[in-house]
N, C-alpha and C positions, 0 to 999 in steps of 0.2 A: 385320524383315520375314521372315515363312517362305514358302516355296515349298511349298504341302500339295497332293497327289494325293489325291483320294478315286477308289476303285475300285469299282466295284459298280453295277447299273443300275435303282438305283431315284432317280434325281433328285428326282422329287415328294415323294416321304417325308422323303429328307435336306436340304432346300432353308433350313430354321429350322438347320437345323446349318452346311448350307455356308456361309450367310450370315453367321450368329457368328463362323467361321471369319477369313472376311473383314477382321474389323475390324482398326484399327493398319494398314493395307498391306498386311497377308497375303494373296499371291495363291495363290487356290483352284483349282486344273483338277480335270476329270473324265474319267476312262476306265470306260467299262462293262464291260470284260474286263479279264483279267490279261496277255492278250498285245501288247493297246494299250496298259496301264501302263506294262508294258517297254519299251515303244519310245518314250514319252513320254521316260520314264525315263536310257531310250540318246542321249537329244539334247538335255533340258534339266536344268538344276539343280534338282534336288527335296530338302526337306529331309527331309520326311516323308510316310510313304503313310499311310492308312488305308484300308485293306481293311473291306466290307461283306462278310457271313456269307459270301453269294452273290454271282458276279462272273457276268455273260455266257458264261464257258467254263469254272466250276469253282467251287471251297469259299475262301473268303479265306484261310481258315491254310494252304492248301497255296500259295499267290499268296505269302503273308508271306515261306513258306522259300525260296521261289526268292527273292527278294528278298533276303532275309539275303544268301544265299550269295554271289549274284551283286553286292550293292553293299551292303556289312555295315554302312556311316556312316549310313543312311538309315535315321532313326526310323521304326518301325512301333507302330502303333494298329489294334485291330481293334475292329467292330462284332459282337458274338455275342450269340446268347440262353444259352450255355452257363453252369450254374450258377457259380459265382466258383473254388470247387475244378477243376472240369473245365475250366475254361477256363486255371489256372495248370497242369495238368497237361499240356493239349494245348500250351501253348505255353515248357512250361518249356524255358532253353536258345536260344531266339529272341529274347531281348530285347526283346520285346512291350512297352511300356511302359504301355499302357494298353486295357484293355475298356470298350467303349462299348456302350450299351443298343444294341435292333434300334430303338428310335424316336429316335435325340436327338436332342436340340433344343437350345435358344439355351444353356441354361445348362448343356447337356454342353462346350456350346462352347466357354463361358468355362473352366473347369474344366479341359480340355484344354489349353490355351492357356495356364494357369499350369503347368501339370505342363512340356509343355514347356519353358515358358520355362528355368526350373528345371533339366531336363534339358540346354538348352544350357550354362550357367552354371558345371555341374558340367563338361561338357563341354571347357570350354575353361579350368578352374581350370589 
């Protein structure tokens, strides 16, 4: 079971993604900002955030590096429309593990969810 943050405030849009998310026990919360992230963040167990482009007070990859910085264990996943180059280059160094389209849906979900798993696995070799 993962603990996933999505950040960003478009609920309506991500709703086919939150939902996939879900499956297996994973429990999904939501912050509309990057400063209600943090404090979700400062009080519960989260494994992983995924930042939306766009958060209520700012740009997702600037929300990511506070994040790194501040608690480096915590997978990050971002939503961008940035081409695949500019998106490795904006986030090289972050450990970013995965870009996600501006619309996913069920089967970014699933796909996520393996990469993760994957990522734990190595994780804890």
């Amino acid at each position: 079971m993962a603990r996933i943050l999505l950040v960003g405030d478009r609920p309506a849009a991500l709703h086919e993604f939150a939902s996939g998310l879900s499956k297996n026990g994973n429990v999904v919360g939501w912050a509309s900002s990057g400063q209600e992230a943090l404090a979700i963040i400062g009080r519960e167990k989260i494994d992983t955030v995924i930042a939306d482009e766009k958060t209520r007070d700012g740009e997702g990859l600037d929300f990511v590096r506070v994040v790194v910085k501040m608690h480096p264990l915590i997978n990050c996943a971002v939503i961008s429309s940035l081409p695949m180059a500019e998106f490795h280059e904006a986030t090289e160094g972050l450990g970013v593990f995965m870009q996600l389209p501006v619309r996913p849906g069920a089967e970014h979900a699933e796909k996520f969810l393996q990469l993760l798993e994957t990522v734990d696995v190595l994780m804890n070799l």
